[in-house]
N, C-alpha and C positions, 0 to 999 in steps of 0.2 A: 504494500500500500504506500503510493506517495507520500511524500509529507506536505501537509497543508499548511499554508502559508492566509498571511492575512489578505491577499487581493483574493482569496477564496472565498472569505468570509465577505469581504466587502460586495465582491460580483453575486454574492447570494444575498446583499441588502440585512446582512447581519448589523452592520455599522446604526442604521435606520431603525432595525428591530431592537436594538437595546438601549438607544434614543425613546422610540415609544413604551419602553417596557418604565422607564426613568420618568414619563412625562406625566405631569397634572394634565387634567382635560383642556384648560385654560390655556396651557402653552403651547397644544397640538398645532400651532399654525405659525410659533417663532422658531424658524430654523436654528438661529443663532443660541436662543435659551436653551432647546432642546439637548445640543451639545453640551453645556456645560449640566443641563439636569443628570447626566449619569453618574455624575458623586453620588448623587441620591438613591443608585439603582439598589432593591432588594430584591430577593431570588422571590423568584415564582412557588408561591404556596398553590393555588387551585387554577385550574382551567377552564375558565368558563364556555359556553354555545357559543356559537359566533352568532350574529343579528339572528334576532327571530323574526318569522314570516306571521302575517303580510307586512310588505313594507307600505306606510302611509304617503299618499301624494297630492297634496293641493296643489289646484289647479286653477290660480288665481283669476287667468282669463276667462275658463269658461263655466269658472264659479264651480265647479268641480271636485269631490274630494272621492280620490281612489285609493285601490288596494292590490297591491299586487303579491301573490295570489289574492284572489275575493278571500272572506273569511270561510265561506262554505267551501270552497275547492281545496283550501288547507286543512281545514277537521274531515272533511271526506275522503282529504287521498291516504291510502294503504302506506302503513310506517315504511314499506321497504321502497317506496316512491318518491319519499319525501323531499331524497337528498338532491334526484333531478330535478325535483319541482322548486326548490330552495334556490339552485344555481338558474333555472330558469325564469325564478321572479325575479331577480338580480339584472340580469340580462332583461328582457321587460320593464325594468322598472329605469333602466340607464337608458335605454335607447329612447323612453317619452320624455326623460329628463334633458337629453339632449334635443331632442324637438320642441320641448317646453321653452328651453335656452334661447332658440332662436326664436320662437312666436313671442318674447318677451324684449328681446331686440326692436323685433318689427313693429310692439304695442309703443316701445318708447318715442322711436324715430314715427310714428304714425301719430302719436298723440304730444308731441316734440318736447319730450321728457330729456333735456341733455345732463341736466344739473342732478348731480348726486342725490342732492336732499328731495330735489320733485321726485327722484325716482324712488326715494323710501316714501314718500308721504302718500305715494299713489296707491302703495299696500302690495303694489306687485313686483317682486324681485325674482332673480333666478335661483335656481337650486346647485349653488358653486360645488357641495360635496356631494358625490355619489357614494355610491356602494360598493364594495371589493368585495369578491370570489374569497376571501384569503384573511375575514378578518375574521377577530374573536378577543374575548377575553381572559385577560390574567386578575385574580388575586395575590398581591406582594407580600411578604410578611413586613409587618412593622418594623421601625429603626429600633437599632438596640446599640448604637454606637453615639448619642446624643448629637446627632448630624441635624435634627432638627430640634429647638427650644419655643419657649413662649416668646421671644425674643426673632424668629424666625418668619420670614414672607409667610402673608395670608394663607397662600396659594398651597404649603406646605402643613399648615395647622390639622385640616382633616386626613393629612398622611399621619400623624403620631399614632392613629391608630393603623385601621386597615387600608390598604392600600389599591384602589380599581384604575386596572389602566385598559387602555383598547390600543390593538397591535395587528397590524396587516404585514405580513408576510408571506411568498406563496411556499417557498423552500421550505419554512417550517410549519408551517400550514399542512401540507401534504406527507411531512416527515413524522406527526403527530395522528395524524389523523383516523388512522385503526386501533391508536393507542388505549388503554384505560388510563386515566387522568394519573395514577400515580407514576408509570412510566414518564406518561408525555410530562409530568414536572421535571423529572431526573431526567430528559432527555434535550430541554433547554436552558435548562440552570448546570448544565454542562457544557454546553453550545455557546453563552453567555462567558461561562470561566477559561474555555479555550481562546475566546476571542480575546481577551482582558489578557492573558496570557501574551497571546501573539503582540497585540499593540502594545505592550508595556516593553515588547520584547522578553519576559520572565524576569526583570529585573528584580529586588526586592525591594517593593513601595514604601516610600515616609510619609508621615503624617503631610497633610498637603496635596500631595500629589490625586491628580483627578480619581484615580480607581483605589486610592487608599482603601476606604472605608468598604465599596464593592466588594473588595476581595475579601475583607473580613468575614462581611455579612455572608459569602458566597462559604469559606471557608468553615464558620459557626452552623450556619446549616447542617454543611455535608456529616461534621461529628455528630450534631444533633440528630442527625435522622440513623447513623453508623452507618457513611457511603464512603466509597474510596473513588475519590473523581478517576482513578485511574481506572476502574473496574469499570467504568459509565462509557457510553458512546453521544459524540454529537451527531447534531441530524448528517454531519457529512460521512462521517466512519460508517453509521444506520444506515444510509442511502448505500454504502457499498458493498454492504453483508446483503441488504434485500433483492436477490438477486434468486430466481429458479434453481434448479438443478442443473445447471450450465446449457441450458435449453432442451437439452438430450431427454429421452423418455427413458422406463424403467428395461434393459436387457436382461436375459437367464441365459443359462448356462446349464450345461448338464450331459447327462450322456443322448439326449433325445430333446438337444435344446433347438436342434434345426429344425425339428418339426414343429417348434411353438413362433405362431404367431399372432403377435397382440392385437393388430388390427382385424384381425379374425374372430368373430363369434360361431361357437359354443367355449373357446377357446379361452375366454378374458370378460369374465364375470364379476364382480365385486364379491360374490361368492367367494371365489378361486383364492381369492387372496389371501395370504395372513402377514402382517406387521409383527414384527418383532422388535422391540422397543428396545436397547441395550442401554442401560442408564448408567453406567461405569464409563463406558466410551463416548457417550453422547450419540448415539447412531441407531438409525431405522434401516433395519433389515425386511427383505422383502422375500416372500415365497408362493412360488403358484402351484395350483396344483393341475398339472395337465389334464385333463381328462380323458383323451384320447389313449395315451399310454401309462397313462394311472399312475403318474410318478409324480413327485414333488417337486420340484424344482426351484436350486436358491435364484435370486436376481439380486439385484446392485444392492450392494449398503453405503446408504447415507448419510452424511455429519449432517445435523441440526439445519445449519447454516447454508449448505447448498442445497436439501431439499427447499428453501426460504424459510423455512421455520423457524426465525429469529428470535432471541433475547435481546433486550434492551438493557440489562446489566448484566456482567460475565457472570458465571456462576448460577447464573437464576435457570430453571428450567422455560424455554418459549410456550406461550399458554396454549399453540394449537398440541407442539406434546404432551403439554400437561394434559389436556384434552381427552386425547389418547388414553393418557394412562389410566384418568379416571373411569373410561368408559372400561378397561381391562379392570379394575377393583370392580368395579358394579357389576360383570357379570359374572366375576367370581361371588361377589355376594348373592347374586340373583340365582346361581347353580348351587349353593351352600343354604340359601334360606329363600325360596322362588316366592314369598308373601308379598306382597303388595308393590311390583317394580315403579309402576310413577312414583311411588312415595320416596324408595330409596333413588331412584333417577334424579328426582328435586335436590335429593338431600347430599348425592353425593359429585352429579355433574355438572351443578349449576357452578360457575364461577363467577363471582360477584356479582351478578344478578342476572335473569334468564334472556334477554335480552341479548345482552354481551355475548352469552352463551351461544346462545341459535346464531348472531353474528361469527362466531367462530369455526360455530360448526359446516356454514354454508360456505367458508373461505377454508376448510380443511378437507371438504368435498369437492370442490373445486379443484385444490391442489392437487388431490389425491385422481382425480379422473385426468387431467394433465401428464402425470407421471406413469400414471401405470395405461395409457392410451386406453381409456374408457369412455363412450361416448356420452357427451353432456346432458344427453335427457336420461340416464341411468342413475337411479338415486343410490346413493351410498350409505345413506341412512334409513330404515324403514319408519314411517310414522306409526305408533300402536296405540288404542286407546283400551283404555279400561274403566268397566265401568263400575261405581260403588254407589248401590243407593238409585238415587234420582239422579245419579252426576257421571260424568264420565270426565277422566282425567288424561291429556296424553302424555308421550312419551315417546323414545327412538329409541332407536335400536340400531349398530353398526351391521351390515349386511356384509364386513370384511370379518377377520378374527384376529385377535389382537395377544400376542402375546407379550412377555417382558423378561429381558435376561440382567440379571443386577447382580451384586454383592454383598452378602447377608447386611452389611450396611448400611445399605440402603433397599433392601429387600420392601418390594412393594407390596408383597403379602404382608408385612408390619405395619405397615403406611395402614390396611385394608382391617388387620384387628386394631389399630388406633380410632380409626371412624365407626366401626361397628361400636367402637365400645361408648361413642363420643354421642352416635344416634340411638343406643339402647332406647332412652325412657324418650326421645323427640318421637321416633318410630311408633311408641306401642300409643303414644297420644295423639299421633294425628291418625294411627288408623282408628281407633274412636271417635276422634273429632269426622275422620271419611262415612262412620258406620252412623253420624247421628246427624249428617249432612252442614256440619259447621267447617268447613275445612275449606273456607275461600281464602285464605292469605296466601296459602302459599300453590294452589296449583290456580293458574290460569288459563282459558284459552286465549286463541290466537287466531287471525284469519288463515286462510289456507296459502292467500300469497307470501306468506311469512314462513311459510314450510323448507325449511332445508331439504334440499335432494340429497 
């Protein structure tokens, strides 16, 4: 991997994004302030939505007041729609703005509005900021270096506490973007520390100097949370791990490997498969089972990182394998104790909320019909429903078979009697809660466009 250099960071608009990450709302429009506010910068605590839809648009000419999306085209569209429709109200909502610009021109020079102030008194002005693809919000942690006092610009007083900035970049915009919110923190509050780095050159900062007090704050964090910025990736190192399996799809081998071909049906079923998960090595092994000649046959093994399966801090397992693994614990639970699978499905593949989860799961089906050349209307997951009561609960099911080869160490059959023991009394209360029909917190449905294949 090259080494990156600061016109990296500058040509990806880093310089700009830790300018906004530093700025009050108030300064968003002094270039010259903006620069010197990054004394002030504190590391990103939370990541907010970027703008929420619909966008509002007065239309002073034709007395007008729009929405882009309408309010009902936004509660109606299906969640896994949303995101085109989001980028598409943007796009709509820039291009009237830009037509508004000029029909606002032509009302001045038409009603001979040249004077600044007639043009504010007339109630009609143009709309100078648009919308970016690319923006969103941070929460900062509060100063803890007395960088601000009572004694301190107005502009600074509501920062002692918490801190709201809004920050358009597209680099990191997209390099966050499938993230869960505590990655994408550690994944630009690393981004920020390399750049402060590069531009300082790594010298060691004195009191005074522009990024003193940054680098502190940048520095107290990372002990605070126990990170080692070395162990962390910026969005530039992340952009070059997320990379496929070198484009190549999955080959075997064997004594009878010339006779398999992938692009061949009966031959390359999601069936056929089995993943072998090796968590000592970091590596997915692959095996199919021919049918034809009734043998099994290994195929490639893969590090983490070239199937795309990415971490965003070393040592963390990437959550499509974690994925994986969970779904290899639950069907040894489900083969060991087969009572109620939604319940334990909830309880033991959900990751950080179900949601996130079906999103993982629909970009780990994905990957997985990529690599092993299976065609994209082939579901890799089966939807199953069960019903208790009056209600019906769903749940999946991998239609590959998952095994795991570890070291008693890390032995995921322990991982598997740690949760069994952790859901003992969760289990026996919501299948009572399931048998007396109170059991809405935790199983939900969902429309059917939201179904993982």
């Amino acid at each position: 991997m090259s080494k990156l250099t600061l016109n990296d960071f500058n040509d990806a608009g880093i310089d700009q994004f830790v300018r906004d990450l530093s700025t009050p709302m108030q300064d968003s429009w002094d270039s010259s302030t903006r620069k010197e506010n990054v004394a002030f910068f504190t590391p990103v605590q939370y990541v907010q939505p970027p703008l929420r839809c619909p966008f509002p648009f007065d239309d002073k000419i034709k007395g007008e007041h729009l929405e882009f999306p309408s309010k009902e085209e936004w509660l109606e569209c299906p969640e896994e729609k949303k995101y085109a429709l989001f980028h598409k109200s943007i796009d709509d909502f820039e291009s009237y703005r830009l037509d508004y610009n000029e029909r606002v021109d032509k009302y001045y020079e038409k009603e001979g509005l040249t004077d600044l102030v007639e043009q504010i008194k007339s109630g009609v002005s143009k709309y100078e900021r648009g919308l970016s693809h690319f923006e969103f919000q941070t929460i900062n942690h509060r100063f803890h270096f007395d960088q601000v006092n009572k004694d301190s610009h107005n502009k600074w007083k509501s920062d002692m506490g918490i801190h709201w900035r809004h920050v358009d970049n597209e680099a990191v915009y997209y390099a966050i973007l499938d993230m869960d919110d505590e990655d994408a923190v550690i994944t630009i509050n690393k981004t920020v520390y390399d750049y402060i780095k590069l531009v300082t050159k790594d010298r060691e900062l004195k009191e005074g100097d522009l990024y003193y007090n940054p680098m502190r704050e940048l520095h107290r964090w990372a002990e605070s949370e126990s990170i080692d910025f070395d162990d962390c990736y910026n969005i530039f190192t992340l952009k070059k791990l997320d990379k496929p399996y070198g484009g190549e799809t999955i080959t075997v081998s064997g004594s009878n490997a010339l006779d398999v071909d992938l692009n061949q049906s009966p031959y390359n079923e999601p069936e056929d498969w089995t993943i072998i998960h090796d968590m000592d090595k970091k590596l997915l092994n692959f095996e199919i089972y021919h049918r034809h000649t009734r043998q099994t046959l290994k195929a490639n093994r893969i590090p983490y990182e070239f199937a795309g399966f990415n971490t965003y801090k070393t040592g963390v397992m990437p959550r499509k394998v974690e994925l994986l693994e969970r779904y290899a614990i639950w069907q040894d639970m489900i083969r060991d104790s087969p009572n109620s699978p939604s319940l334990t499905w909830e309880e033991v593949i959900i990751i950080k909320d179900r949601k996130y989860t079906l999103k993982l799961q629909r970009e780990l089906a994905k990957a997985l019909r990529e690599y092993l050349v299976i065609d994209e209307d082939v579901e890799m997951f089966r939807l199953m429903t069960e019903d208790v009561g009056s209600k019906s609960f769903n749940y999946w099911i991998p239609k590959f078979k998952i095994e795991t080869v570890h070291n008693v160490k890390y032995s995921h059959k322990e991982l598997k009697k740690g949760i069994q023991k952790e859901l003992k009394s969760n289990i026996e209360n919501f299948q009572k809660a399931k048998k007396m029909g109170t059991d809405d917190v935790f199983h939900t449905s969902i429309d059917d466009s939201d179904l993982p294949k």
